[in-house]
C-alpha positions as CSV (number, residue, x, y, z in Angstrom):
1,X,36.5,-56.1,220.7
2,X,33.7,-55.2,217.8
3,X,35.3,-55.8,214.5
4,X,33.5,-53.9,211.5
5,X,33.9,-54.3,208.0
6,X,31.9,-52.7,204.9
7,X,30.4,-54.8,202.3
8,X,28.3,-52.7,199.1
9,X,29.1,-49.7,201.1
10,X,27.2,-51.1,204.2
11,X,28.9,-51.9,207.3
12,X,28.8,-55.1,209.0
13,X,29.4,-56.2,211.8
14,X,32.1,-59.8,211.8
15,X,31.0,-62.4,214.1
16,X,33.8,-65.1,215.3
17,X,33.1,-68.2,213.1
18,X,31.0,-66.4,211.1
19,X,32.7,-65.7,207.6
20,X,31.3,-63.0,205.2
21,X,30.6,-63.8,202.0
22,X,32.1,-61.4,199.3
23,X,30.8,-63.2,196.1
24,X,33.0,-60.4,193.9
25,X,35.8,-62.0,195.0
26,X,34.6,-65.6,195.6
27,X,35.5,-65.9,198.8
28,X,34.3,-65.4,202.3
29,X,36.3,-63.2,205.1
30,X,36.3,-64.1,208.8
31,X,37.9,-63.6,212.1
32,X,38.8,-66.5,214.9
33,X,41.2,-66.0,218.2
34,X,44.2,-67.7,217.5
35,X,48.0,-68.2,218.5
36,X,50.3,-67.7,215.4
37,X,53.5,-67.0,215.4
38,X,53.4,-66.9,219.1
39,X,51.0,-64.4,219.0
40,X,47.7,-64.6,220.4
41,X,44.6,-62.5,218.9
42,X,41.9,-62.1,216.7
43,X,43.5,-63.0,213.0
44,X,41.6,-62.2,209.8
45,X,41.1,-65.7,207.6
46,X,40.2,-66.5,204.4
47,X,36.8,-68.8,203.8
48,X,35.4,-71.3,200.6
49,X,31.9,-71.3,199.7
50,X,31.3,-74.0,202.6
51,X,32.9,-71.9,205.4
52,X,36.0,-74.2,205.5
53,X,39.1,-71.5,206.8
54,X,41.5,-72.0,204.3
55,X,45.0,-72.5,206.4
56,X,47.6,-70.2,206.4
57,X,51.0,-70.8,205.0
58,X,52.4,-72.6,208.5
59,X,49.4,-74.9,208.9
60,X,49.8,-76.2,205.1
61,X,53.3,-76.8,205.6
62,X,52.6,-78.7,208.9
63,X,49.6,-80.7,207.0
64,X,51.8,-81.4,204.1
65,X,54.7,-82.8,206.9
66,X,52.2,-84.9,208.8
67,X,50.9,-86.5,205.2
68,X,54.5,-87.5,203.9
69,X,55.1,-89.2,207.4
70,X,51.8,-91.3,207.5
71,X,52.4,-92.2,203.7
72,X,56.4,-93.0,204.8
73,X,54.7,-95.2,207.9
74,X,52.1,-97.1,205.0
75,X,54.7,-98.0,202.8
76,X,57.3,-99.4,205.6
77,X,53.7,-101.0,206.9
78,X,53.0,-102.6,203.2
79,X,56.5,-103.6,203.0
80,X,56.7,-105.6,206.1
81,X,53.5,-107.3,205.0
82,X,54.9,-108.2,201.8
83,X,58.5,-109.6,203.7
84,X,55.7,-111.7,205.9
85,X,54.5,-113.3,202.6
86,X,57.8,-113.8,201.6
87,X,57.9,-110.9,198.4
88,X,60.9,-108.9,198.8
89,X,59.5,-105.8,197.9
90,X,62.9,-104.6,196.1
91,X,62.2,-107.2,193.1
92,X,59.2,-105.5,191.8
């Protein structure tokens, strides 16, 4: 599949991996094969100045889960350490 896109009122062609840079808009534009939504096929991203793909809606809600159960797993991890050294962690 050849995707085109038009940038200045040239056309372009959109490589996979290979963002375009719109500087009007600050922001790059890009294309990768992916599964969402149990779909699988080219899907249109957004890109920062570095090329990092900004992730869509479902992949910041999983990142956001993930981060609240590894902070939940450090504090039960800190607490036992401090019920080792005899602090009860309650009394602070």
């Amino acid at each position: 599949m050849v995707n085109y896109g038009v940038q200045k009122y040239h056309y372009y062609q959109l490589q996979s991996g290979s963002p375009v840079w719109m500087p009007e808009v600050g922001l790059g534009i890009g294309y990768e094969r992916e599964n969402y939504a149990g779909v699988t096929r080219e899907w249109l991203y957004w890109y920062d100045e570095t090329g990092k793909r900004y992730p869509t809606p479902n992949e910041r809600i999983e990142q956001e889960s993930l981060r609240a159960v590894r902070s939940e797993q450090r504090v039960e991890e800190l607490t036992r350490r401090l019920r080792a050294l005899g602090v009860d962690p309650d009394s602070l």
